[in-house]
C-alpha positions, 0 to 999 in steps of 0.5 A: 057931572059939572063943566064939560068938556066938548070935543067936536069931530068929523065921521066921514061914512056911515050913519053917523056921517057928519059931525061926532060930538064927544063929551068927558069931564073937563077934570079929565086931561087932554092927552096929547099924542098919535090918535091910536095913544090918545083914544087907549089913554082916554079909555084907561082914564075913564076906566080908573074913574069908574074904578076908583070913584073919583077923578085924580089930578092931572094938568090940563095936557098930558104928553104922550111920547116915545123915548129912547135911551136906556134908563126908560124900562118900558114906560114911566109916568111923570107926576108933579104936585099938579098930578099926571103931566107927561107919559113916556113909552119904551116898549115893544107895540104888543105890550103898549096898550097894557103900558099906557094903561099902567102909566096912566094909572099911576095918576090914582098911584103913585110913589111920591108920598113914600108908597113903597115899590111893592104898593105903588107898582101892585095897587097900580097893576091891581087898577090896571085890571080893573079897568081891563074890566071896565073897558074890555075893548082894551084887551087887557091880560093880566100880566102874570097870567100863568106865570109860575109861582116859584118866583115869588119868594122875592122879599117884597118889603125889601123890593124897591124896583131899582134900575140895578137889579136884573129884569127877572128880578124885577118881573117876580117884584111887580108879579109878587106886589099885583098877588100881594094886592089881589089877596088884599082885595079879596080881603077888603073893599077894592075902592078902600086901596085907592083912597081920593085923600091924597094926604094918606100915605101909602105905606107898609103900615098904611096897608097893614091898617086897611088889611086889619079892618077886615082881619082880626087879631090873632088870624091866620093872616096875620100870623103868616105876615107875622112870620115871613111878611107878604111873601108869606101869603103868596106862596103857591105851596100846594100848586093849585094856581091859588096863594096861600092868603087867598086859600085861607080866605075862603077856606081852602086847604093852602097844603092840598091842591085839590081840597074837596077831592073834585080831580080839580086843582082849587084853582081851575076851572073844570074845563067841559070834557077835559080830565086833571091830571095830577102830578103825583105820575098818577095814571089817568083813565081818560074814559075810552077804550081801543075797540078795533085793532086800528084804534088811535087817539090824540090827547090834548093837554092845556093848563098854566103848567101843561109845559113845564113836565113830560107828559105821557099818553099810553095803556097799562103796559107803558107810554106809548106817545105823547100828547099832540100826536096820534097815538095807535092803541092797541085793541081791548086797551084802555088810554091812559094819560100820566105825568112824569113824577114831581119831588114831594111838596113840588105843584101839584094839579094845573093841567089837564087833557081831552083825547080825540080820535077813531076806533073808540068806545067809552069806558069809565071804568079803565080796570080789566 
């Protein structure tokens, strides 16, 4: 590990009362800011070297401080040619964890060399999940989790994360560039879009090389990138909370949201006695039925897209509620959960239901 570090502290109560000895490379800077921004920077720095396998530049103290004016957006990251030397924060307190961790990230990613705004913020965001990995105690989400994909058609090339663009504007720029970078680490070893050679300019061309060393020529990727560029790949066509890029990958249908016929959309994961509910205003036998004539239930509905259409609860003759609240059901009749149609070619899948209550029996087989 080389020279060291030693930062000596002193635990008050417990079994470890006395002096702490704490150890870091001594490549590692010296953050200086409250406690509580000190030990999330410490954690995110130690995490982008696991991540990325080797130590970026920074001086020797970096400043962590909170601005206030209007042309901070949240946070930034100020890089010279010694690497990482000061953070500033602007950000309300639930988001600050992720937005030190982003800004220290940027001590591996930044735009200096010419990275274009989609790459810096995406590669960036990419590590940002990786060390939520790597130090889970951080709470790390990612940060278009369930976040409707319609918004992605933004022109990423064309995107340079500029102070005059609206902030929805921007939020489907930094969603569409970690997409963009995800599908590219499902293609490509992680570690090979973060390169120790600093001389590597990081950019469109950069990227379409690293991704070609994985692709050959002529497939289906590149065709797509051919046509639309990264957007194209993004495109969540089918609805299944998986972009096209990532459907081709691993040979998934990207026009089909469900692809092996399971009842699941390709992207879920099968929720234990919870059943899909697609989007076509397909009703669904939910495997119960009212057995006496004061039979009620209570359907639940989860899913990225559990709140963007009506969803209804009731038997073969029509709606009789809706989820989260009880519903009576008359005796003999099978519960049945639907949602409202969508136009053709709109998502499909991404919501499904549980039904609890009194008054029941199982019935797979919803048919009289």
């Amino acid at each position: 590990m080389g020279v060291v570090r030693i930062a000596v502290t002193y635990a008050r109560y417990g079994l470890l009362a006395g002096l702490v000895v704490s150890i870091r490379a001594i490549a590692s800077p010296e953050f200086v800011g409250t406690s509580e921004d000190v030990a999330i920077a410490e954690a995110a720095w130690d995490g982008g070297v696991e991540c990325t396998g080797w130590e970026a530049a920074a001086h020797p103290t970096v400043s962590i401080q909170d601005v206030d004016d209007d042309s901070n957006r949240g946070g930034d990251a100020y890089i010279t040619s010694k690497g990482l030397k000061e953070i500033s924060l602007k950000v309300a307190p639930e988001h600050r964890t992720h937005m030190m961790v982003h800004e220290v990230s940027h001590a591996w990613v930044s735009d200096r060399g010419g990275a274009p705004a989609a790459i810096a913020e995406g590669l960036t965001e990419l590590l940002v999940e990786c060390i939520g990995r790597a130090q889970p105690h951080l709470g790390l989400e990612p940060r278009d989790e369930f976040r409707p994909s319609d918004a992605l058609t933004i022109d990423l090339i064309a995107w340079d994360n500029a102070d005059d663009y609206t902030d929805e504007f921007n939020l489907a720029g930094y969603d569409g560039s970690v997409r963009l970078m995800r599908l590219a680490a499902a293609i490509v070893p992680e570690t090979s879009l973060w390169p120790a050679d600093l001389t590597v300019v990081q950019d469109w061309s950069w990227f379409w090389r690293t991704i070609a060393t994985a692709v050959p020529a002529g497939d289906v990727h590149q065709a797509a990138l051919d046509a639309a560029g990264p957007s194209a790949l993004l495109l969540d066509i089918d609805g299944d909370s998986l972009p096209t890029g990532t459907e081709l990958e691993v040979g998934l249908d990207p026009w089909k949201w469900d692809t092996d016929g399971d009842g699941w959309y390709d992207g879920a994961v099968p929720v234990e006695d919870a059943t899909p509910i697609p989007l076509t205003g397909e009703r669904v036998c939910m495997g119960v039925r009212a057995k006496r004539r004061d039979a009620s239930v209570i359907v639940t509905v989860d899913g990225p897209m559990a709140s963007t259409v009506e969803i209804y609860v009731g038997v073969d003759g029509g709606p009789l509620g809706v989820p989260g609240a009880e519903v009576e059901v008359p005796g003999g009749e099978a519960v049945l959960v639907w949602a409202k149609a969508t136009p053709a070619g709109a998502a499909s899948g991404g919501i499904w239901a549980t039904v609890a209550g009194h008054g029941l029996r199982r019935d797979t087989n919803c048919a009289r």
